[in-house]
C-alpha positions as CSV (number, residue, x, y, z in Angstrom):
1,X,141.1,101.1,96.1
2,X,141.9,100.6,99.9
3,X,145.3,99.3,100.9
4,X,146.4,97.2,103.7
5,X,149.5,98.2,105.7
6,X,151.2,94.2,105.9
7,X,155.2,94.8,107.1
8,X,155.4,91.2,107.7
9,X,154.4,89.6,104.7
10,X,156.6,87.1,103.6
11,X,154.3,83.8,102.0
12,X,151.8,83.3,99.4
13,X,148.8,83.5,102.3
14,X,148.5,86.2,104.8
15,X,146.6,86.0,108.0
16,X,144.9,89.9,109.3
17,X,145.1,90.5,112.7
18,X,141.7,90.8,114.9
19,X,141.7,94.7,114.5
20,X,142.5,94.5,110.5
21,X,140.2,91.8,109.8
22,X,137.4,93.2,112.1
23,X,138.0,96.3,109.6
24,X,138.2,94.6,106.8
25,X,135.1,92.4,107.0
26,X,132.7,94.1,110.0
27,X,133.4,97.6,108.0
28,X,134.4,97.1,104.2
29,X,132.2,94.1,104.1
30,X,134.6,91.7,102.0
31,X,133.4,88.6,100.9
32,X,135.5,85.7,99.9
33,X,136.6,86.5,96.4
34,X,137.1,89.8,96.6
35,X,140.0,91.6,96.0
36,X,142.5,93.1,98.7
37,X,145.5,95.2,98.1
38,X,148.6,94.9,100.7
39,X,151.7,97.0,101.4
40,X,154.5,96.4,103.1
41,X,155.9,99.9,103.4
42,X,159.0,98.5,101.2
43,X,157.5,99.2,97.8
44,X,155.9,96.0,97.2
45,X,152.5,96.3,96.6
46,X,150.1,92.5,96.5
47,X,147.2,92.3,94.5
48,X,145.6,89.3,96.9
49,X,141.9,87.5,96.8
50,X,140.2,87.0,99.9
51,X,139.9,83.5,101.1
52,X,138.6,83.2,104.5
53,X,136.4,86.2,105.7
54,X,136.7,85.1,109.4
55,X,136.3,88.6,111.4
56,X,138.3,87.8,113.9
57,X,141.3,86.8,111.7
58,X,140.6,86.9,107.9
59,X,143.3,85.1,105.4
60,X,144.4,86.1,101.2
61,X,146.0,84.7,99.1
62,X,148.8,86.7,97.0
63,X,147.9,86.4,93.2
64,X,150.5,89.2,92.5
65,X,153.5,90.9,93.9
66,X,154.5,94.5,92.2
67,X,158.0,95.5,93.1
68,X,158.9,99.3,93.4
69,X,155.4,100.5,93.0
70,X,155.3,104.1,92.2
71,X,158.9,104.1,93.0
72,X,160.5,107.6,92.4
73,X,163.9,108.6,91.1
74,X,165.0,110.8,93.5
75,X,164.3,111.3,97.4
76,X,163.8,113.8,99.9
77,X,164.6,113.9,103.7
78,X,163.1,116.4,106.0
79,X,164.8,117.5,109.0
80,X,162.7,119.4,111.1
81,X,162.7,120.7,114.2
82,X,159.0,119.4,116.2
83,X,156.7,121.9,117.2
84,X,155.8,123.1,120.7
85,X,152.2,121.8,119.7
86,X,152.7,118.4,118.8
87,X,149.1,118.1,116.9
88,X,150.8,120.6,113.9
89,X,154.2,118.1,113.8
90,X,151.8,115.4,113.6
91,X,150.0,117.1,110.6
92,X,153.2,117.6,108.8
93,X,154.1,114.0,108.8
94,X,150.6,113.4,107.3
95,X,150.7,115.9,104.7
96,X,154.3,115.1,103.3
97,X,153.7,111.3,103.7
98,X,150.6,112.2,101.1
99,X,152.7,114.5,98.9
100,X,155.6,112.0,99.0
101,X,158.8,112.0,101.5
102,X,161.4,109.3,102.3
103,X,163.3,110.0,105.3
104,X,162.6,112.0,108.3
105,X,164.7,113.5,110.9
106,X,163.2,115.8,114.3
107,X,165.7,117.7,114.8
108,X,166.4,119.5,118.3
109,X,167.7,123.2,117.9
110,X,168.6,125.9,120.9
111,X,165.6,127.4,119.8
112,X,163.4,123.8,119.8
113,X,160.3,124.2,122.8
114,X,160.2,120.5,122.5
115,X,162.9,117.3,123.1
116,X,160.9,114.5,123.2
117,X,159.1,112.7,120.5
118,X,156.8,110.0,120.7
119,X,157.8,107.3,117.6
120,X,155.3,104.8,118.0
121,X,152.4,107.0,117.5
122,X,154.1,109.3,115.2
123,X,154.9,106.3,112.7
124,X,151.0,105.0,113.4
125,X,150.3,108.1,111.7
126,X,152.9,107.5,108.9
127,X,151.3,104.4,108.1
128,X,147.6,105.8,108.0
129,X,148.8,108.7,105.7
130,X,150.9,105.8,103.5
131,X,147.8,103.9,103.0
132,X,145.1,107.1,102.4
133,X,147.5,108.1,99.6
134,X,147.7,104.5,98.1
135,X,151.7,104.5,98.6
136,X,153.8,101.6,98.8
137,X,157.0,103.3,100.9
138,X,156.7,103.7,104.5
139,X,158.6,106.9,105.1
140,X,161.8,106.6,107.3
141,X,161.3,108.1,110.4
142,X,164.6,108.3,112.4
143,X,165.5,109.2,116.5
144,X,165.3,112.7,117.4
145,X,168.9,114.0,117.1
146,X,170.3,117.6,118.9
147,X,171.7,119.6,116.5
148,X,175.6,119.2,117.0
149,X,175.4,115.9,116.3
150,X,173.5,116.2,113.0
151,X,175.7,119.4,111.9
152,X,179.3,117.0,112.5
153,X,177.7,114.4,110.2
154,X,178.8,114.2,106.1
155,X,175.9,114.1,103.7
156,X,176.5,113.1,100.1
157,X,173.3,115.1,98.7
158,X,171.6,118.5,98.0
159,X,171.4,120.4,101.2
160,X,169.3,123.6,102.0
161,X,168.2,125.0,104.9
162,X,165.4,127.8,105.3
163,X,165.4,130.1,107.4
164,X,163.8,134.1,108.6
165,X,167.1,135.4,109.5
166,X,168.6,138.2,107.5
167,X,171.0,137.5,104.6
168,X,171.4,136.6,101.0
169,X,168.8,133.8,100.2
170,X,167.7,132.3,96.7
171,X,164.1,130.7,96.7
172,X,164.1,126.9,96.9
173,X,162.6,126.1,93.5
174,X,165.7,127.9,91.8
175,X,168.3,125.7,93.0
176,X,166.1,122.1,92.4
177,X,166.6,119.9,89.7
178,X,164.8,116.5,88.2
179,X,166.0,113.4,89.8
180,X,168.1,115.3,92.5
181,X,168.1,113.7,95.8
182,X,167.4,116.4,98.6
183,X,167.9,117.5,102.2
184,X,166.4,120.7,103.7
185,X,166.2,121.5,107.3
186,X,163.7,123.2,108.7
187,X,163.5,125.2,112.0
188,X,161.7,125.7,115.4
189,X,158.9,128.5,116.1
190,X,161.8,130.4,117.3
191,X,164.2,129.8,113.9
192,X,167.4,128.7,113.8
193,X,169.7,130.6,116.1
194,X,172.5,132.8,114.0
195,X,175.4,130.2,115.2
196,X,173.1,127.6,114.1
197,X,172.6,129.0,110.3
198,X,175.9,129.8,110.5
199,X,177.3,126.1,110.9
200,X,175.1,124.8,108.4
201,X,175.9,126.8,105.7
202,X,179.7,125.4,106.5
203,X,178.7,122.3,106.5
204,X,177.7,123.1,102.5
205,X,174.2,123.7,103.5
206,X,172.8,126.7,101.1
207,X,170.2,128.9,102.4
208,X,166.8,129.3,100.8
209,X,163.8,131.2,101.4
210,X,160.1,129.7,100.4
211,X,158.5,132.8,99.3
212,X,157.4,136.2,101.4
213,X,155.6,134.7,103.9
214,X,156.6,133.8,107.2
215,X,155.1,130.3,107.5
216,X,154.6,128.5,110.7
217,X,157.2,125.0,111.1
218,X,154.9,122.5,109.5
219,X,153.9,124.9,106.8
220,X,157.3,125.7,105.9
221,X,158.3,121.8,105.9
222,X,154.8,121.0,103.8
223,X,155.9,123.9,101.1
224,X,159.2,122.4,100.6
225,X,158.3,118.9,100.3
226,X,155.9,119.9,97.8
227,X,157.8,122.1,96.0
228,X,160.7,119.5,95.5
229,X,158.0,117.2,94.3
230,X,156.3,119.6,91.9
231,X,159.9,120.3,90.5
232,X,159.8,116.1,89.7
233,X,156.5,116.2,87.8
């Protein structure tokens, strides 16, 4: 099964672009007739025939619309701090896109070596991962935001944050439960500063540890998001 990333769809025929349908006919070789799967990153996943195999803009027709495909009963949001080396935040928005996440945050901490992110290609990557794991749900991916602002907001979910500093910490899979909606943040190369792990845990944010390893950024933020999920199974 391949899946079609289609944001716009809104009628009973959809129209690829040149680069999609190029794909879709030059490299899958679809014929009229055959079968195409769409998703518009909204849950909604189209079981569509292929009507026109034009290369240069190929059109379906929706024989089916499934609403909340896959849908889960809980979510998670990742705040994370992006790495110096942007390749490794990249591969962390891959790998929880594949294990299933809804809402990211970058996060920029006194300890962050980089401030800027670059959305467009960040959520091109979201969109690739979405479809390679045949999801429905685009992942949120929302504006880099400095750390006091995100420590002043009010969250009504689970919070944890993990961190290497010293101090009482209870590993992550203790404190989960089924269907539990969750937040964890996760720090820089350089961990959270002591002020910073200090203000979160005011803010009602429980510190966790994910096992005896120090683990890079994006390792630590792919072991969380997989352990929340495996607690959901």
């Amino acid at each position: 099964m391949q899946f079609f990333y289609t944001p716009d769809i809104s009628d009973n025929t959809y129209t690829f672009s040149k680069e999609e349908s190029r794909h879709c006919i030059k490299v899958l070789r679809k014929k009229v007739g055959d079968g195409i799967h769409l998703v518009d990153g909204k849950g909604n996943l189209y079981h569509t025939t292929l009507i026109d195999d034009d290369p240069k803009g190929c059109t379906v027709e929706v024989k089916q619309k499934e609403v909340d495909f896959n849908k889960r009963n809980y979510r998670i949001h990742m705040v994370v701090s992006p790495t110096k080396n942007n390749d490794r935040f990249e591969w962390f928005l891959e790998k929880v896109t594949e294990l299933g996440v809804d809402e990211i945050t970058p996060i920029i901490c006194q300890n962050s070596e980089r401030k800027v992110i670059k959305a467009e290609r960040l959520n091109k990557i979201l969109v690739a991962a979405m479809k390679q794991s045949l999801k429905a749900y685009l992942p949120q991916l929302n504006e880099a935001v400095s750390w006091k602002d995100f420590i002043e907001k009010k969250f009504n979910t689970e919070r944890f944050i993990a961190h290497c500093g010293e101090g009482s910490k209870t590993p992550l899979k203790q404190w989960l439960k089924p269907q539990q909606d969750v937040m964890i943040l996760i720090g820089p190369e350089g961990d959270f500063s002591d002020t910073e792990v200090i203000e979160a845990m005011s803010s009602g944010f429980v510190p966790v540890s994910l096992g005896k390893s120090r683990l890079r950024t994006e390792t630590a933020a792919v072991a969380a998001c997989h352990t929340i999920n495996l607690t959901n199974e």
